[in-house]
C-alpha positions, -999 to 999 in steps of 0.1 A, spaced: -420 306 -623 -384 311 -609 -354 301 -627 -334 274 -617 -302 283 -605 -284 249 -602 -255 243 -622 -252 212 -644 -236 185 -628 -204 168 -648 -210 133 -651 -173 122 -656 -159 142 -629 -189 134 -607 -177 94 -616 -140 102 -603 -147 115 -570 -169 90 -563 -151 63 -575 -123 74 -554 -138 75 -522 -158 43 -528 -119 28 -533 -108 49 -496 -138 43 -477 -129 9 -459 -92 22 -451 -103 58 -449 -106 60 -409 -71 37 -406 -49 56 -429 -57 92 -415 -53 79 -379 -24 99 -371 -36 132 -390 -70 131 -374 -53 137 -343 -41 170 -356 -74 175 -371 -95 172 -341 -89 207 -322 -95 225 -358 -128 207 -361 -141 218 -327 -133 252 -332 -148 249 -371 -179 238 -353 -179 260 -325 -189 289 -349 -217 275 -364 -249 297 -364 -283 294 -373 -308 263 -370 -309 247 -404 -272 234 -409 -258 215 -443 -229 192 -435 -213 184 -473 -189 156 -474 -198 136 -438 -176 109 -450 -168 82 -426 -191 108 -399 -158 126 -381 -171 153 -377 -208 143 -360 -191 144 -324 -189 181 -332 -227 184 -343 -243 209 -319 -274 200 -303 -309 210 -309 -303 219 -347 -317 207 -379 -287 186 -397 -285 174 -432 -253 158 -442 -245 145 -476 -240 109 -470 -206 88 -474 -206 60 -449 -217 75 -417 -250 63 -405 -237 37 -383 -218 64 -367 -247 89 -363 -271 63 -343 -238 53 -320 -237 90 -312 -280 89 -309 -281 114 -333 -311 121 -352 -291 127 -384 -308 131 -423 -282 116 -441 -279 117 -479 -264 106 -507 -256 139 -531 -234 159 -552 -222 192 -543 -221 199 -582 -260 205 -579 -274 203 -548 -308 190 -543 -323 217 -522 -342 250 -531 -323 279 -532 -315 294 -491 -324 264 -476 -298 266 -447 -285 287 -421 -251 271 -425 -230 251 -448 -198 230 -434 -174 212 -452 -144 198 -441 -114 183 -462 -139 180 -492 -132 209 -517 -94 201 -517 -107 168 -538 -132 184 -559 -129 188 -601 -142 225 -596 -141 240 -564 -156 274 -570 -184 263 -592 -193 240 -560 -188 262 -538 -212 285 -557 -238 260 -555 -233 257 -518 -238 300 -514 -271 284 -532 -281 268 -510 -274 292 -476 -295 320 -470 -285 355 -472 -263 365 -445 -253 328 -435 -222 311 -432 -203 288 -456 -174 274 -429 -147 250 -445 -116 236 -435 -95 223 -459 -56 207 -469 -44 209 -502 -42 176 -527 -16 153 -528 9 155 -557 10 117 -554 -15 104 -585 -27 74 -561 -38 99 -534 -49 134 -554 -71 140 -575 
């Protein structure tokens, strides 16, 4: 029997981030407007260097970053609010809802792991990110690009 390697999730933490999306979802798109702008050149070249066949999107969000989806892969994407987005693209998209804290997948599942703008807003960024090394084979990638928090209490964590 092998041993389970996930870490334990935390439940209040977990409660937070969600709970703070949930509240930004609906204005989400609106309010980084401007920013995504900026943001759009880095994701291209973030998703140019993806490898491999088996890819793990974490934090899809609102879907931003499925216009940059190559073709002809395997894609998993941990669900926010982006499924209407992925069939307007066509995309043949297995969107879930998750937790980076433990990830439900074995142990080198994927080829790749992307995440943009996510770990910035996590309670425990390199305990996640651990779990997402978990996840990606030996000798894959783990690409990220990320912005630091706000120091504003209504916008950071």
């Amino acid at each position: 029997m092998t041993e389970d390697r996930r870490p334990s999730m935390d439940p209040a933490a977990t409660a937070i981030t969600q709970a703070r999306y949930e509240r930004l979802a609906t204005v989400y798109d609106r309010v980084e407007g401007a920013m995504e702008r900026r943001y759009q050149p880095w994701r291209e070249q973030l998703w140019a260097q993806v490898r491999g066949h088996r890819i793990l999107e974490v934090g899809v969000e609102t879907g931003k970053n499925l216009p940059y989806w190559p073709p002809d892969r395997h894609l998993t994407g941990m669900l926010a609010k982006a499924r209407r987005q992925a069939q307007e693209l066509e995309l043949e998209a297995d969107l879930r809802l998750g937790d980076v804290q433990a990830l439900d997948f074995p142990d080198a599942s994927f080829d790749c792991a992307v995440a943009t703008f996510v770990f910035c807003s996590m309670p425990n960024p390199v305990r996640d990110l651990c779990e997402l090394a978990r996840v990606v084979r030996p000798g894959g990638q783990i690409l990220r690009l990320e912005h630091m928090p706000s120091p504003h209490r209504a916008l950071g964590p």
